[in-house]
N, C-alpha and C positions, 0 to 999 in steps of 0.2 A: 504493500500500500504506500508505502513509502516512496519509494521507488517512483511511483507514479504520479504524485505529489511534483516529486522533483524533476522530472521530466517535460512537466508542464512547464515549470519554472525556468528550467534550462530551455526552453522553445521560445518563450518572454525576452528571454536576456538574449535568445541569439535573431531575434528580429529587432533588438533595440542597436545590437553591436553590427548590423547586416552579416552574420557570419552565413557561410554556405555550406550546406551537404561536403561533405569529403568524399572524394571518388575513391574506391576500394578496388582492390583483384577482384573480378570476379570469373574470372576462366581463362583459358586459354585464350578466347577473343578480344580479352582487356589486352595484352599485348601488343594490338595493334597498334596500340596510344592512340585511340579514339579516331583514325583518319578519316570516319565517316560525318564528321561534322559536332560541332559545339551546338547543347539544348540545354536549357535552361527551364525546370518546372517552377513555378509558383505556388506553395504552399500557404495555405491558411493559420494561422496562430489561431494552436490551442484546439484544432480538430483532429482527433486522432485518427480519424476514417481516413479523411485528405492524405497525413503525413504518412499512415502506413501503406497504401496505396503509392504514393509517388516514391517511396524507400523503394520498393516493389520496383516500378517499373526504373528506378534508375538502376536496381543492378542488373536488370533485365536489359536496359540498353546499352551498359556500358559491357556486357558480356557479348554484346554484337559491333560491340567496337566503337559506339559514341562515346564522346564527353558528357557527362551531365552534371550541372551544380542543383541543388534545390536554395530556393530562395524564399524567404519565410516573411510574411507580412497578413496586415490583416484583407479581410474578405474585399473592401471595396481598392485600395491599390493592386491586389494581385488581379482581378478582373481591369482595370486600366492600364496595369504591364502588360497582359495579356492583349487585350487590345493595342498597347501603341509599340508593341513587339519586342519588349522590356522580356517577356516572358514568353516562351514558347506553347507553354500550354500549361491546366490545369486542373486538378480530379476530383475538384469539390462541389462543383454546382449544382445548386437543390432547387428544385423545380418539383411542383409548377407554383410555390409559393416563397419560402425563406429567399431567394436570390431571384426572383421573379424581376424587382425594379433594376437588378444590376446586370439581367437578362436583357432587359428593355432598353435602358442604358446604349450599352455597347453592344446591340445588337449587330447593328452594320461593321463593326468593327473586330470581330469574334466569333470563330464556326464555332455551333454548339455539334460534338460526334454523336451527339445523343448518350443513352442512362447506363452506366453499370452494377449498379446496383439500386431495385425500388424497392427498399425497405427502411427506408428513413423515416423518421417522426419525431417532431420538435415536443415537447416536453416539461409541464413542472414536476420537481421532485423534490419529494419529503422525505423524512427517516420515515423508518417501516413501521413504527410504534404512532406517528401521530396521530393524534386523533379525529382526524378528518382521510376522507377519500375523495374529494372531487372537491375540484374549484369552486363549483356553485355554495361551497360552504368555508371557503377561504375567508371572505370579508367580514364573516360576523367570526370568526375566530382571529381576527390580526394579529388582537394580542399574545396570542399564544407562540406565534411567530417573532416576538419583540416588533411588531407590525412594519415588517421590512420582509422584501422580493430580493433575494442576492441572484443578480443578473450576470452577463458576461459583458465584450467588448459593445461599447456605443454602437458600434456603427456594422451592426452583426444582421442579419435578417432574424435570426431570434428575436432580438433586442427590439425591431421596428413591429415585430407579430405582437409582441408584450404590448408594447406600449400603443398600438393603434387597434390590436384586437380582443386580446385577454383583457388589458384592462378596463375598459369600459362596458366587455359586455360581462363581466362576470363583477363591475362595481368595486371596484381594489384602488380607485382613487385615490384614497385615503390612506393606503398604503407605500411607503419608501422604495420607489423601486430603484437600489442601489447598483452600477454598471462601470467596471473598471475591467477586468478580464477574464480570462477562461480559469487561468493559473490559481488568479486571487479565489473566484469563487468556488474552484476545486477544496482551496483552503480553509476556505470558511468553512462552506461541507464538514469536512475532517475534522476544524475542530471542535463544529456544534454537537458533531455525533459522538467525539471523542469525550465530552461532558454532558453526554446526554442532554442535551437540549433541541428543542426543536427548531427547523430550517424550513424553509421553501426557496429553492431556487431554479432557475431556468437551467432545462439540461434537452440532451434530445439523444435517441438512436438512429445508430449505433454510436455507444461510448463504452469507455473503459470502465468507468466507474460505476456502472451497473451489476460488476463482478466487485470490483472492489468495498464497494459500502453498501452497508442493508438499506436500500431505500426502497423507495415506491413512486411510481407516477401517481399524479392526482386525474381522475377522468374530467373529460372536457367534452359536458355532451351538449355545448354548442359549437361544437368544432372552432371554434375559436383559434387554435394552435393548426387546422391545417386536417387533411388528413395524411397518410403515410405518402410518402412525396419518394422521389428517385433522386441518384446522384448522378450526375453528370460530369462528361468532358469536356472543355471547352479548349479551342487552339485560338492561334494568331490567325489568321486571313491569310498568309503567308505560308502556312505549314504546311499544307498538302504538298506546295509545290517545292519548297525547301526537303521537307522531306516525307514522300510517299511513302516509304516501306513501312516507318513509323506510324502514320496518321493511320493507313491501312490496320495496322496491329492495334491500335489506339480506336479506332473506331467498331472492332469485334470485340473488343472489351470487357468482358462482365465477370463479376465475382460473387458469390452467394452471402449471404451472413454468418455462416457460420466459417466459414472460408476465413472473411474476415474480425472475424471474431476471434479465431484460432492463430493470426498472423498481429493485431492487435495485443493478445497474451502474453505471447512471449517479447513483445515488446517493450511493456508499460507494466507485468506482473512480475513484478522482479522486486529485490531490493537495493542490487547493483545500481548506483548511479551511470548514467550511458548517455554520452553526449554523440557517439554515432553506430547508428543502428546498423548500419550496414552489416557487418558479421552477424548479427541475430539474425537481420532478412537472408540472409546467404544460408542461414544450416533450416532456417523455415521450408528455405526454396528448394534444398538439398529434400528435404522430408515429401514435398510436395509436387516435386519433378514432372508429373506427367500433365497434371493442372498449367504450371510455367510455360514446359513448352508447349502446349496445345495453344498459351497465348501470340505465339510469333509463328504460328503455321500459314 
């Protein structure tokens, strides 16, 4: 749990330092020293779906002989790199709602490859002892919350769902809804449950911390939060034609949840501090060989 904590943390501090993914051995094809061309993914701070997905595909391309850095920022610059060709491409885009306006946005400016995965769903969550189960009973229990929402990044499509959707129809007005980052509000999590106290915060699936802490979604049966939405690729305007082979493997794309769920685990369920995953994606990808390569067929 620990582990996982800190890793969020180290994902904070390596988008505040702009530090990049390290390229690793990953076979024989890394030897070529990447002559097929320099890529550069766009990661999301503090989504662990995004980051283990683009670990993924960079050792996956750098065993075919590209260069790849990952570059870590939050949701609406990585969708602008991507578009102004800052970024090559990116694995997080949630449709048909959390990133809908930054869909909209940079439409002209951004192939969407379409979903790899549709089993996403935005999310409040509580310790698993509180005494409520649905939102529609949030507002008359505030207090029981220290009447505060511990949120993620400002400028997240969770954060815009909250505050344009959840909170007006479920009446939380009145309630602090506090929004600094993914890391911080990992932390609060931890340590309201670590003194047993009660929390509501914004979370969504797939996350790690599902495994990690006892908690529970609260139901939202005005759909308010969306319903289960898909993850998306999205490229530069440029990519196909810079590089085919790639956009091609990149647009057959798909991974299950449990898949990644399994690759998520041995990432973030450690205790080990780990500032590059790469060697963990490698003995994952060692374990899961027939899955990998059916992705560059």
């Amino acid at each position: 749990m620990k582990k996982r904590i800190l890793a969020a943390a180290a994902l904070s501090v390596a988008a505040v330092l702009g530090v990049s993914g390290c390229s690793g051995d990953t076979g024989s094809s890394s030897a070529e020293g990447g002559d097929k061309g320099d890529i550069t993914i766009g990661v999301f701070n503090g989504w662990p779906e995004g980051e283990a997905a683009s670990y993924l595909w960079k050792s996956i391309l750098e065993d075919k002989g590209y260069n790849v850095e990952l570059e870590y920022a939050d949701a609406g610059p990585v969708f602008a790199g991507v578009a102004d060709g800052t970024y090559d491409f990116a694995l997080d885009g949630w449709l048909p709602l959390t990133h809908k306006d930054y869909f909209e946005k940079f439409g002209d400016d951004i192939v969407d490859l379409g979903s790899w995965n549709e089993d996403a769903k935005l999310t409040f969550a509580v310790n698993a002892d509180a005494p409520i189960d649905s939102l529609e009973e949030l507002a008359d229990n505030a207090d029981v919350f220290g009447n505060k929402i511990i949120g993620i990044e400002s400028g997240a499509g969770l954060t815009k769902t909250t505050q344009d959707a959840v909170i007006p129809e479920y009446g939380l007005e009145d309630m602090d809804f506090i929004t600094s980052s993914t890391p911080a509000m990992l932390s609060e999590l931890k340590k309201a449950l670590d003194n047993d106290e009660d929390i509501v915060v914004t979370l969504w699936r797939p996350h790690w911390a599902y495994d990690a802490f006892d908690i529970k979604d609260l139901e939202d049966p005005k759909k308010a939060l969306g319903e289960a939405e898909a993850i998306h690729t999205f490229t530069s305007t440029s990519f196909e034609e810079d590089f085919p082979e790639v956009n091609e493997w990149l647009s057959n794309f798909t991974m299950d949840s449990d898949l990644l769920f399994s690759l998520e685990n041995v990432m973030y369920n450690t205790d080990e501090e780990i500032k590059d995953f790469t060697p963990v994606v490698e003995d994952w990808i060692a374990e899961n060989q027939d899955y990998v390569d059916g992705l560059t067929k």
